[in-house]
PDB file of N, CA, C and O in Angstrom:
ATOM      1  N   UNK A   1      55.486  42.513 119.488  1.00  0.00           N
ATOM      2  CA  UNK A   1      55.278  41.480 118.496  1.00  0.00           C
ATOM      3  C   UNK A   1      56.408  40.465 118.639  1.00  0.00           C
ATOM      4  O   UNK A   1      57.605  40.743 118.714  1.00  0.00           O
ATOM      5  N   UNK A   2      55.919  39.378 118.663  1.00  0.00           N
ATOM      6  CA  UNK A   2      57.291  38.146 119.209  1.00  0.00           C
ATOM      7  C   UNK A   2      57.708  37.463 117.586  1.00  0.00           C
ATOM      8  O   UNK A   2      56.998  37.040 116.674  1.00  0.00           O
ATOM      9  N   UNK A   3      58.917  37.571 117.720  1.00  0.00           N
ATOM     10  CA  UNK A   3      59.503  37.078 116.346  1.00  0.00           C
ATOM     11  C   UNK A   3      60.172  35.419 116.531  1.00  0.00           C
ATOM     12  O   UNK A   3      61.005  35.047 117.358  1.00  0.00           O
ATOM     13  N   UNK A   4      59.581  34.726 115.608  1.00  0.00           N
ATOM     14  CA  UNK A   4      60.444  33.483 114.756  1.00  0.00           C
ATOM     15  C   UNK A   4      61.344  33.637 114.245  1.00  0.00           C
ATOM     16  O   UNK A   4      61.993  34.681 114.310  1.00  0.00           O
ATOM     17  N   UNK A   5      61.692  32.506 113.495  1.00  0.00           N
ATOM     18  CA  UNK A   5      62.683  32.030 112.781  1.00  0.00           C
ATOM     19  C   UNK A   5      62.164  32.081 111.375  1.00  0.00           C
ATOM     20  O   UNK A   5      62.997  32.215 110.478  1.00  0.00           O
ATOM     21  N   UNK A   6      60.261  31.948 110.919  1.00  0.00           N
ATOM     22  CA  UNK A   6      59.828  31.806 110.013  1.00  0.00           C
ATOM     23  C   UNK A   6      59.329  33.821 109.473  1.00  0.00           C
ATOM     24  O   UNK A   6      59.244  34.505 108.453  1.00  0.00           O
ATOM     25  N   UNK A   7      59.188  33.923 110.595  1.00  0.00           N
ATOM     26  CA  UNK A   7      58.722  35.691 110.740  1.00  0.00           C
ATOM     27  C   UNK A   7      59.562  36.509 110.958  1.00  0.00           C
ATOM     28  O   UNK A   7      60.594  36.123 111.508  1.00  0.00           O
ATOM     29  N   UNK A   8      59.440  37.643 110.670  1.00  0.00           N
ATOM     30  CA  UNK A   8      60.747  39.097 111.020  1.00  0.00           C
ATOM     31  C   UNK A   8      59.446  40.233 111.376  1.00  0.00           C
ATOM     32  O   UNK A   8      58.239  40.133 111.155  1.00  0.00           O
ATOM     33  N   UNK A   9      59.842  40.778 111.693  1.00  0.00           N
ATOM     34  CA  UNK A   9      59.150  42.032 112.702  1.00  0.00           C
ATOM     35  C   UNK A   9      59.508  43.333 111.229  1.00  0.00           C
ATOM     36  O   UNK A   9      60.542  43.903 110.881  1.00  0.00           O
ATOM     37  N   UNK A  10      57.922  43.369 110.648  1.00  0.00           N
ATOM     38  CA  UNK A  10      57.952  44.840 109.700  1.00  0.00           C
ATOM     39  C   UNK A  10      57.934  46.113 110.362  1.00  0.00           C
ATOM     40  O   UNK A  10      56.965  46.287 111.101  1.00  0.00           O
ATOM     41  N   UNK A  11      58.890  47.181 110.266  1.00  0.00           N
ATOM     42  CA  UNK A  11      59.039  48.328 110.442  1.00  0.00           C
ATOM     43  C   UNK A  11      57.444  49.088 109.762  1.00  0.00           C
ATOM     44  O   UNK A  11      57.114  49.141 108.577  1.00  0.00           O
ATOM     45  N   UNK A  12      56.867  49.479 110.675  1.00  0.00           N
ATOM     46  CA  UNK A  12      55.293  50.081 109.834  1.00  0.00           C
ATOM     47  C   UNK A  12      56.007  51.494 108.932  1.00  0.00           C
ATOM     48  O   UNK A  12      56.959  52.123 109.394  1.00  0.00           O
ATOM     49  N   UNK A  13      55.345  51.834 107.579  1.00  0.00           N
ATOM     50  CA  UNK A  13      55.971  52.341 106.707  1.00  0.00           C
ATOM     51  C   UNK A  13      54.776  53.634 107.287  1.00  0.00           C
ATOM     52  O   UNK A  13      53.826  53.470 108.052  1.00  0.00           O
ATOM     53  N   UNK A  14      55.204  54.815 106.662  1.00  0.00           N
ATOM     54  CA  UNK A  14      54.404  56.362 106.978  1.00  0.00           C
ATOM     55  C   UNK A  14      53.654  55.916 105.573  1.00  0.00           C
ATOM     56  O   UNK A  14      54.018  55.207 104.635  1.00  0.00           O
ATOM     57  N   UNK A  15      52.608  56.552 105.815  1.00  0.00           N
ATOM     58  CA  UNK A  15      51.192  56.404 104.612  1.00  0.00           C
ATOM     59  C   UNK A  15      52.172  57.631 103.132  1.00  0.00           C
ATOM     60  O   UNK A  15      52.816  58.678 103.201  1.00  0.00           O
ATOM     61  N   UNK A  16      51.856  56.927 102.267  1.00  0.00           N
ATOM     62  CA  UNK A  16      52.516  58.036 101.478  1.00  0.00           C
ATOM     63  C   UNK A  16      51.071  59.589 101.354  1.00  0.00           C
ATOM     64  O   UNK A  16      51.378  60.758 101.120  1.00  0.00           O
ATOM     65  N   UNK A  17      49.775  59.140 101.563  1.00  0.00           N
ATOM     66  CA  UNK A  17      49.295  59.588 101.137  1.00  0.00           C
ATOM     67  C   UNK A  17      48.398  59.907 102.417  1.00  0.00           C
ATOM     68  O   UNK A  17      48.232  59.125 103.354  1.00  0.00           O
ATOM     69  N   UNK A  18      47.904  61.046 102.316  1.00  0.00           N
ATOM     70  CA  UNK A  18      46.634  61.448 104.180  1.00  0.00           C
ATOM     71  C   UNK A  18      45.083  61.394 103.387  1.00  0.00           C
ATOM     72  O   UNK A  18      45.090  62.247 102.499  1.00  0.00           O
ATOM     73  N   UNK A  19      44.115  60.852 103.424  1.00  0.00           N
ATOM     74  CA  UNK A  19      42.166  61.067 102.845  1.00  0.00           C
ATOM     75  C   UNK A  19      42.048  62.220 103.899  1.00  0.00           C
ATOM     76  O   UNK A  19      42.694  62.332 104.941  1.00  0.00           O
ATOM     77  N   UNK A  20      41.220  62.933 103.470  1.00  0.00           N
ATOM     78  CA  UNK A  20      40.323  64.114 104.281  1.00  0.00           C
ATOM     79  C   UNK A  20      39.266  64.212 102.971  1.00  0.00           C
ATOM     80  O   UNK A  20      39.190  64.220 101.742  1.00  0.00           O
ATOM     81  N   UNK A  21      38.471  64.284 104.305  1.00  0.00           N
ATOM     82  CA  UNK A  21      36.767  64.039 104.147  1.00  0.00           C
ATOM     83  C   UNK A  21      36.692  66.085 103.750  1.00  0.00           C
ATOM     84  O   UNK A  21      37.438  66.841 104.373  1.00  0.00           O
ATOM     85  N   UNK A  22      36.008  66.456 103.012  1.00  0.00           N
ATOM     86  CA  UNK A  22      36.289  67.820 102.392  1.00  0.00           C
ATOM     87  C   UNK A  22      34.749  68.342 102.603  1.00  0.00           C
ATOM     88  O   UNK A  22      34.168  67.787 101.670  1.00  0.00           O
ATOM     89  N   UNK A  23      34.004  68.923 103.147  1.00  0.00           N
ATOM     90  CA  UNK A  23      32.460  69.212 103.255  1.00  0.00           C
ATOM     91  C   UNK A  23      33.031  71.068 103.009  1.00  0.00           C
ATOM     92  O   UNK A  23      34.063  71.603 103.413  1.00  0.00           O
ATOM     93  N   UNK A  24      31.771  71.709 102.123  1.00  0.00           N
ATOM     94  CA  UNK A  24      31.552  72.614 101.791  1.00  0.00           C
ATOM     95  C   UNK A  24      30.143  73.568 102.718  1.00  0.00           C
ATOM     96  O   UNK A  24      28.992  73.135 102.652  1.00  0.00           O
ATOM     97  N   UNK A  25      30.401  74.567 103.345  1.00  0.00           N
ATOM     98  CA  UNK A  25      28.813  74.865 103.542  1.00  0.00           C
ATOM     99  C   UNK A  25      29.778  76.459 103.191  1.00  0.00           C
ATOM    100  O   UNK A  25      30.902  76.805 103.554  1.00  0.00           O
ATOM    101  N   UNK A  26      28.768  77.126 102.365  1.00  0.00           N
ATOM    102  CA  UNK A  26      28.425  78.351 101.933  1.00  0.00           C
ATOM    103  C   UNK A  26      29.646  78.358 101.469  1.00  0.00           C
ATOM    104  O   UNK A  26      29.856  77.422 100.698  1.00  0.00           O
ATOM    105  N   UNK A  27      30.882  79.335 101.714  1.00  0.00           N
ATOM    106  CA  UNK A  27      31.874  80.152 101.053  1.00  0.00           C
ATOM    107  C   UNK A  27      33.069  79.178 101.843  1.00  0.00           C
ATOM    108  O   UNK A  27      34.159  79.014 101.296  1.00  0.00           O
ATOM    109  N   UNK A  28      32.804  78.645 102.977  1.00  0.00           N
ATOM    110  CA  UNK A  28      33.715  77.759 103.560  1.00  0.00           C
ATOM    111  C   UNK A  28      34.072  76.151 103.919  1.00  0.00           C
ATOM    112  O   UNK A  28      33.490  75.391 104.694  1.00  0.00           O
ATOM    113  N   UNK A  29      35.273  75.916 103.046  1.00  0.00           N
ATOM    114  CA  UNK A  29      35.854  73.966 103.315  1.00  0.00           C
ATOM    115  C   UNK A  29      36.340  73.785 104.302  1.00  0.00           C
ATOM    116  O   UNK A  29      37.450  74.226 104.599  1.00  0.00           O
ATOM    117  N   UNK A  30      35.410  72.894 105.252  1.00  0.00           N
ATOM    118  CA  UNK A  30      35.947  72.179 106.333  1.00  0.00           C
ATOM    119  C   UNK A  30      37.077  70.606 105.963  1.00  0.00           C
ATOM    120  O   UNK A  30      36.413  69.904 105.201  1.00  0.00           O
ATOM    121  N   UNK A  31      37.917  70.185 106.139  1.00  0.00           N
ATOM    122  CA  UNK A  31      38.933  69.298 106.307  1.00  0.00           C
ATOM    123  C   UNK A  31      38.944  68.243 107.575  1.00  0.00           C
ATOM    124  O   UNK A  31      39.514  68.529 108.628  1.00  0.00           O
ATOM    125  N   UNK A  32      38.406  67.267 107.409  1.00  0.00           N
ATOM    126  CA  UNK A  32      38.410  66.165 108.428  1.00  0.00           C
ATOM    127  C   UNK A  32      39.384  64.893 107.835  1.00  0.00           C
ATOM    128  O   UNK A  32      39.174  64.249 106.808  1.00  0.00           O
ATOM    129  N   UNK A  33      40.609  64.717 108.879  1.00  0.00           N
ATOM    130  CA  UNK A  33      40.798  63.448 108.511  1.00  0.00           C
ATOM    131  C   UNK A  33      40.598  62.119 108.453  1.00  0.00           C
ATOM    132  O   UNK A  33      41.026  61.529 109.445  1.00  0.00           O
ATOM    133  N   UNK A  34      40.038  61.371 107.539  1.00  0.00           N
ATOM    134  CA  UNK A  34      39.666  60.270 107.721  1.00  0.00           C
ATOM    135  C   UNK A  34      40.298  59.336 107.535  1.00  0.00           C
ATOM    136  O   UNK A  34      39.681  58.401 108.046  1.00  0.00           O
ATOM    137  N   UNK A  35      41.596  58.835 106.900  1.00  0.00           N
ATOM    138  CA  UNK A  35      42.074  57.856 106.693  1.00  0.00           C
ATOM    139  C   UNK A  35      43.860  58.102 106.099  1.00  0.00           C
ATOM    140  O   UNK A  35      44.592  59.026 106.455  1.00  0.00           O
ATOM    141  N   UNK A  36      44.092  57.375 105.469  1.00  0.00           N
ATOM    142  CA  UNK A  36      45.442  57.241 104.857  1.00  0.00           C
ATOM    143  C   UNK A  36      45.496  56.415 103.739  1.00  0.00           C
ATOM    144  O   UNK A  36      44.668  55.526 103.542  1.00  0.00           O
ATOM    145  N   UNK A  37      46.712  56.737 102.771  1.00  0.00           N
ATOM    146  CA  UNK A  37      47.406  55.176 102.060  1.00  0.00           C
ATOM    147  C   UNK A  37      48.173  55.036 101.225  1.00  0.00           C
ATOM    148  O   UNK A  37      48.411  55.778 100.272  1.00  0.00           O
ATOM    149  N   UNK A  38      48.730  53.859 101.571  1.00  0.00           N
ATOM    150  CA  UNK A  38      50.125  53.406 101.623  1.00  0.00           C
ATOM    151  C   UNK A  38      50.092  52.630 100.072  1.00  0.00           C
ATOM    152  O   UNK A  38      49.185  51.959  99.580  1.00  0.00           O
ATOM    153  N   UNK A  39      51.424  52.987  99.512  1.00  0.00           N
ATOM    154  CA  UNK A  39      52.178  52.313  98.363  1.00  0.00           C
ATOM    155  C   UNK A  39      52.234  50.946  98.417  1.00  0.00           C
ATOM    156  O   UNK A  39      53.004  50.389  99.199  1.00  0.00           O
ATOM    157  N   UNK A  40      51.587  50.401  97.758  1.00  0.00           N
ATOM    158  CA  UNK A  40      51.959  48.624  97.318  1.00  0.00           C
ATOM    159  C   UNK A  40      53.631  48.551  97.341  1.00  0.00           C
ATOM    160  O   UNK A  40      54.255  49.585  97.104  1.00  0.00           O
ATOM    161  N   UNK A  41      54.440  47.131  97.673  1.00  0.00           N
ATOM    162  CA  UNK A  41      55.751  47.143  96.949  1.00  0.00           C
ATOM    163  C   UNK A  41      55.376  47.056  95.295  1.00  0.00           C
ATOM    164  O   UNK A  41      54.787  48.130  95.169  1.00  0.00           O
ATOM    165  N   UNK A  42      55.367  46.728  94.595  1.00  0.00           N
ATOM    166  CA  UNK A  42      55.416  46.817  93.419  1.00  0.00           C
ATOM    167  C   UNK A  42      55.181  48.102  92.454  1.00  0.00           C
ATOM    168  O   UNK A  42      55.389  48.244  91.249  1.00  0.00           O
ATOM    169  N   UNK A  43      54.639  49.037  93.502  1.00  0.00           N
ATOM    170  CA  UNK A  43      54.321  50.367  92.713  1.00  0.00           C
ATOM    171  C   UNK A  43      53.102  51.050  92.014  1.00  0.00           C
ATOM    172  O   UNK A  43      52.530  52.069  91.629  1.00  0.00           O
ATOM    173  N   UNK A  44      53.147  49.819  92.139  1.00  0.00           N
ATOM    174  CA  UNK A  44      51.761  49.641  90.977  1.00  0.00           C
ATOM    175  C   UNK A  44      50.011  50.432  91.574  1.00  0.00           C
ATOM    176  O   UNK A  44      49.111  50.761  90.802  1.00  0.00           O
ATOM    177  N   UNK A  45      49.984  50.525  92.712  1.00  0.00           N
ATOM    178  CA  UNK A  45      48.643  50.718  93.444  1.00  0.00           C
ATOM    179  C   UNK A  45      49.069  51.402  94.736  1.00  0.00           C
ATOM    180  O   UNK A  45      50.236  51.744  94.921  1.00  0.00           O
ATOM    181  N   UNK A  46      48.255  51.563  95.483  1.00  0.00           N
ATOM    182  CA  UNK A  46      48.324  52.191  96.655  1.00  0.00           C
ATOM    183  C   UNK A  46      46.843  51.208  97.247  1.00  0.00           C
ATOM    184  O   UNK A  46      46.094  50.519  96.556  1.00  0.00           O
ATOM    185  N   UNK A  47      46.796  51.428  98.558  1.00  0.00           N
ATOM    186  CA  UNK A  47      45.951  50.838  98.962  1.00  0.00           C
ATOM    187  C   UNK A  47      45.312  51.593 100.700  1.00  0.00           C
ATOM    188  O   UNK A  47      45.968  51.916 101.691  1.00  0.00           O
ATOM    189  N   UNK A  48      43.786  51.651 100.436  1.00  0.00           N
ATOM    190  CA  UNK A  48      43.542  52.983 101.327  1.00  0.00           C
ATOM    191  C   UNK A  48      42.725  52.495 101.864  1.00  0.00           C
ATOM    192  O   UNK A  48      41.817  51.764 101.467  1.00  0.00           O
ATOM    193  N   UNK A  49      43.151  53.105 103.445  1.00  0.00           N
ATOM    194  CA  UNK A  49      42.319  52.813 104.911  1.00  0.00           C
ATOM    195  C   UNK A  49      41.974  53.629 105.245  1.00  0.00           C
ATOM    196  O   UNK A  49      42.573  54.704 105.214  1.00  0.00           O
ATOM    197  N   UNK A  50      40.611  53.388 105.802  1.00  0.00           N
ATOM    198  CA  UNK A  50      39.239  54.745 106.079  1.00  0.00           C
ATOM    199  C   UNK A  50      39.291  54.254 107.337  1.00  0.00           C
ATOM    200  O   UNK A  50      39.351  53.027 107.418  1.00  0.00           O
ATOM    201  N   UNK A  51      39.283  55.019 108.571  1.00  0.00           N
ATOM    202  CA  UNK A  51      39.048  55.230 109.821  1.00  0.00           C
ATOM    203  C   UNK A  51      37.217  55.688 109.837  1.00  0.00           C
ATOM    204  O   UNK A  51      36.529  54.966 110.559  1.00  0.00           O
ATOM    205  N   UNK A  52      36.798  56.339 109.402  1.00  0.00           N
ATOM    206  CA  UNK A  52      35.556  56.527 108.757  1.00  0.00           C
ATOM    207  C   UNK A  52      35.001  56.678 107.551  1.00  0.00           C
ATOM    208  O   UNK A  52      35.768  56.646 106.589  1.00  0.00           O
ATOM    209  N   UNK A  53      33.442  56.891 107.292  1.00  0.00           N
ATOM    210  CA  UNK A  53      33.032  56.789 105.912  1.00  0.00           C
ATOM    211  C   UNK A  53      32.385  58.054 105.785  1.00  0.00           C
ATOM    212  O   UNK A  53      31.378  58.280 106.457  1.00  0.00           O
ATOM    213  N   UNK A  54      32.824  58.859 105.042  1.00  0.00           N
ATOM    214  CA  UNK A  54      31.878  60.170 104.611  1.00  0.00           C
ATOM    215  C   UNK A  54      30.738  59.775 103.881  1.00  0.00           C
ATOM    216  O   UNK A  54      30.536  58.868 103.074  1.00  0.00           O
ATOM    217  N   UNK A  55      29.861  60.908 104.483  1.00  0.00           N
ATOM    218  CA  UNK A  55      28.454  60.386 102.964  1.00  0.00           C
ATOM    219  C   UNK A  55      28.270  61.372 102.412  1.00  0.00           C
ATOM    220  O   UNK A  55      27.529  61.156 101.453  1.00  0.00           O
ATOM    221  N   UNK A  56      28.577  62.495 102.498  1.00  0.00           N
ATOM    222  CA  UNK A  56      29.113  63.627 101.551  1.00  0.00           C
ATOM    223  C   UNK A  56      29.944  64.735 101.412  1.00  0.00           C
ATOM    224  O   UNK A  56      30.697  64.956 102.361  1.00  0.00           O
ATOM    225  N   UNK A  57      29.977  65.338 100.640  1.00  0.00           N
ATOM    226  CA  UNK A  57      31.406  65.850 100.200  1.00  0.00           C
ATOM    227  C   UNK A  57      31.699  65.411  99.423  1.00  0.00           C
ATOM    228  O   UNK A  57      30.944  65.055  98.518  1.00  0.00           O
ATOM    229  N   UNK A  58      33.496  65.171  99.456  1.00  0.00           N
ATOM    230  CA  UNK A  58      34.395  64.314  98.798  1.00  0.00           C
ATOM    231  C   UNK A  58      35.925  64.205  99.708  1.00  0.00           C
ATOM    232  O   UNK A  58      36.465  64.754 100.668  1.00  0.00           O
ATOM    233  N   UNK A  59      36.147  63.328  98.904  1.00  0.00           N
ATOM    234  CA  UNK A  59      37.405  62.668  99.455  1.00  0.00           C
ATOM    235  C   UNK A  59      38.806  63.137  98.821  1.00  0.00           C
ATOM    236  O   UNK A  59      38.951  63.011  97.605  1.00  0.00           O
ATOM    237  N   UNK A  60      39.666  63.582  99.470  1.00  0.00           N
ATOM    238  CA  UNK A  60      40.899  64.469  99.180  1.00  0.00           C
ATOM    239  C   UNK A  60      42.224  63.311  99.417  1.00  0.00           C
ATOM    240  O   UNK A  60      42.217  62.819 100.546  1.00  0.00           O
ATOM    241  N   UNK A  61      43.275  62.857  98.553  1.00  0.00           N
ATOM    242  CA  UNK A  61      44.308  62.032  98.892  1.00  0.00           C
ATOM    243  C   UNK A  61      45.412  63.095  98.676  1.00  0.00           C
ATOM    244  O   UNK A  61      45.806  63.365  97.542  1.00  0.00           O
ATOM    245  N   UNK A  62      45.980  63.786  99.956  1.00  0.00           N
ATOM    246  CA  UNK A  62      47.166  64.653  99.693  1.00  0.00           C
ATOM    247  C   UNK A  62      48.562  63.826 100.616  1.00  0.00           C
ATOM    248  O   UNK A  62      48.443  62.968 101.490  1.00  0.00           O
ATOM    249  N   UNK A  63      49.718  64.370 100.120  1.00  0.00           N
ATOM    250  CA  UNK A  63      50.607  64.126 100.598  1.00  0.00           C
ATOM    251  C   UNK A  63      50.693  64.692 102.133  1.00  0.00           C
ATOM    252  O   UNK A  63      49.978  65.670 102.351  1.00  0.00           O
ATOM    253  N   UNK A  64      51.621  64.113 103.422  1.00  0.00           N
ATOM    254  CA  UNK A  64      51.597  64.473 104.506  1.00  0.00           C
ATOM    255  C   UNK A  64      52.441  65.299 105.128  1.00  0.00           C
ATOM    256  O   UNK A  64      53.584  64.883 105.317  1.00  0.00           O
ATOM    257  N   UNK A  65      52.195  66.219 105.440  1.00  0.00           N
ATOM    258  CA  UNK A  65      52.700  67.275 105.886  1.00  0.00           C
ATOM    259  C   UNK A  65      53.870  66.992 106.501  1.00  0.00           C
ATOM    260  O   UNK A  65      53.691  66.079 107.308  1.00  0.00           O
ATOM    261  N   UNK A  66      55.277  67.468 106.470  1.00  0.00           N
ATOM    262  CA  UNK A  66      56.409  66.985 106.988  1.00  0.00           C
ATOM    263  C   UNK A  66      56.747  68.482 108.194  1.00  0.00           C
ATOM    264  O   UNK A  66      56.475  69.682 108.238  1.00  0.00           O
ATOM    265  N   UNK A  67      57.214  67.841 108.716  1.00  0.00           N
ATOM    266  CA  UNK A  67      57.309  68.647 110.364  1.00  0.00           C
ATOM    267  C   UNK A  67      58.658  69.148 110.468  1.00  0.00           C
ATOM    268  O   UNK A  67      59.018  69.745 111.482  1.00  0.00           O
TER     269      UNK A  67
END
């Protein structure tokens, strides 16, 4: 990414939050990840990106596993 004088180069922030797509069949939850999302500055919201769209199930926003 080429930087100005008017622009600065953002450090990409870690998603505070991981989506997984959650499907149920019989006694067992499968876990697919689908997306992420990240904290507004202000605090106030978060704001979430889907890599895909589930059409059923549900949608899980957990924190990300630290290594």
């Amino acid at each position: 990414m080429a930087m100005n004088q008017q622009t600065s180069m953002i450090e990409p922030k870690e998603p505070a939050l991981i989506a997984w797509h959650v499907s149920k069949r019989g006694e067992n939850s499968y876990w697919h990840r689908v997306g992420a999302a990240w904290d507004h500055r202000d605090g106030k919201g978060l704001t979430l990106m889907l890599d895909t769209m589930p059409i059923d199930g549900r949608v899980v926003l957990r924190e990300p596993k630290t290594s």
